[in-house]
N, C-alpha and C positions, 0 to 999 in steps of 0.2 A: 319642750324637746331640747335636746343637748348640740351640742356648735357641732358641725360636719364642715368635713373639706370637698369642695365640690370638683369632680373626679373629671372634669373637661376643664372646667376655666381653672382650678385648684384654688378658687374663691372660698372663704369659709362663710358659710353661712346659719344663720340659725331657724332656716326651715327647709332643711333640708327633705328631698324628694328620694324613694327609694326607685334602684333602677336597674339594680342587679343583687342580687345575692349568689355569692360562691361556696358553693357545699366542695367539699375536699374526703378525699378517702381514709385520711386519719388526720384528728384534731378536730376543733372546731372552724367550722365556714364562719365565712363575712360578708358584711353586706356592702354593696357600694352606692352611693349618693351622689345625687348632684344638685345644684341649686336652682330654684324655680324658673331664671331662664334660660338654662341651659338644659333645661330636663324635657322639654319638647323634642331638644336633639335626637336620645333617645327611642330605643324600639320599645314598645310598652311590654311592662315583666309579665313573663310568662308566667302562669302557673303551672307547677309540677304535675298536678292532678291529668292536666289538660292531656299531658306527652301519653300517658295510660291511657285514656281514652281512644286517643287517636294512633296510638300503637294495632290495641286492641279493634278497632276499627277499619284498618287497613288491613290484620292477619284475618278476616274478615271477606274481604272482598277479593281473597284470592281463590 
């Protein structure tokens, strides 16, 4: 795995943990990281999938 900068303590690390990814409406998205103990801090990543589910799920129970 490649050196990351860890995005609360700005520690580089070389195992870095993924903790966000940023999709943007033109260009390419990023991802952001942070280092294993700092990455507890963290809300755990969503998956995309999950939002359609529970969208769909909600226009549902109305």
């Amino acid at each position: 795995m490649s050196l990351r900068m860890c995005a609360r303590c700005a520690a580089l690390t070389e195992r870095p943990v993924l903790i966000a990814e940023v999709h943007q409406g033109t260009g390419p998205g990023f991802d952001v990281y942070a280092c294993p103990d700092c990455a507890p801090a963290f809300p755990p990543l969503q998956d995309v999938l999950d939002l359609f589910t529970a969208r769909r799920t909600e226009g549902e129970a109305r």
